[in-house]
N, C-alpha and C positions, 0 to 999 in steps of 0.2 A: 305688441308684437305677436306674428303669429306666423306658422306654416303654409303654402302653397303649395299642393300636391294636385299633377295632375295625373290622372286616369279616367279610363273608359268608364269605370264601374266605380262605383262610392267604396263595394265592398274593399277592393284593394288598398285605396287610402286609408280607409279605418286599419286594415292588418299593417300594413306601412307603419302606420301611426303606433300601435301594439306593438311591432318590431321593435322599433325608438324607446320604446321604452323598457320592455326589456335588458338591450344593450347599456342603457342608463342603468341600471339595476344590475348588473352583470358587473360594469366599470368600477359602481360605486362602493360595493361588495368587497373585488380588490380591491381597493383603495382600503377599503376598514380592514382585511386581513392582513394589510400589510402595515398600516399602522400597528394595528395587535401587534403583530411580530417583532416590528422594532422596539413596542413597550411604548407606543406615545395614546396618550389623549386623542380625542375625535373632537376635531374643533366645532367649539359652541360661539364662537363669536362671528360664526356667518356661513355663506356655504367658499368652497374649495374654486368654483369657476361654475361656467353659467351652463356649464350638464347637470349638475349638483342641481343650483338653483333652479333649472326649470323644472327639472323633473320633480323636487319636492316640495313644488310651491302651492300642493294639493295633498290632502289628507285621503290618497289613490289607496285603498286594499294594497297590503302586499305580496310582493310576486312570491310563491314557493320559493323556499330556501335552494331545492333542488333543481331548479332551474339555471340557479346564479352558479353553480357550477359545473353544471352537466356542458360535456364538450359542446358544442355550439353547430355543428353539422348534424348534431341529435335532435335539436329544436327544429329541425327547419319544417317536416312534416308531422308536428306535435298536433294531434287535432286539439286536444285538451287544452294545449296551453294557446295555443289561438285565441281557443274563449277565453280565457283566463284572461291573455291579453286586451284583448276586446274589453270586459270590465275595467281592469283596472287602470285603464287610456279613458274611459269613456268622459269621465266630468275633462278634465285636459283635453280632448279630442273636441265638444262641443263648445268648449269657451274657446280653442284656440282656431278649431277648422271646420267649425260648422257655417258661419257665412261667408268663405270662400268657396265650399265644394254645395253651396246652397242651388246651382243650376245645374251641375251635373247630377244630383236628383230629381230634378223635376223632368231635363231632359228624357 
């Protein structure tokens, strides 16, 4: 399985792709604060649904703790986390959409 993203520029698709994951990382964050909260265990016997599983089916760097909380209209002109993003998409980004967006580079 994988992503199709189209745009003019590759760079776009790559931040797209960085976005996505972030938001995964964002989602997943609540989800364990809120387990905390009620007092339960982090299930070890699989992942929760297939945001979970794709997102950590890669040993990705991870994202700053400060990210997964900061209001989410604060990220959106983060040059930092852009890169940040950027790495830590990148093994994900080329196994999943590099030979779909393989012509709009060469174009």
């Amino acid at each position: 399985d994988y992503f199709v993203f189209h745009a003019p520029y590759n760079k776009l698709v790559q931040k797209s792709y960085g976005r996505l994951h972030l938001l995964d990382a964002r989602r997943r964050h609540a989800r364990e604060q809120a387990r905390k909260a009620r007092g339960e265990e982090e299930k070890k016997d699989g992942h929760d649904d297939e945001v979970t599983a794709a997102a950590s089916d890669e040993q990705d760097p991870a994202i700053p703790a400060d990210y997964l909380t900061k209001p989410i209209e604060e990220t959106y002109s983060d040059k930092s986390l852009e890169k940040t993003l950027k790495s830590v998409s990148k093994a994900s980004y080329d196994r999943r959409l590099s030979d779909a967006n393989a012509a709009s580079k060469v174009v």
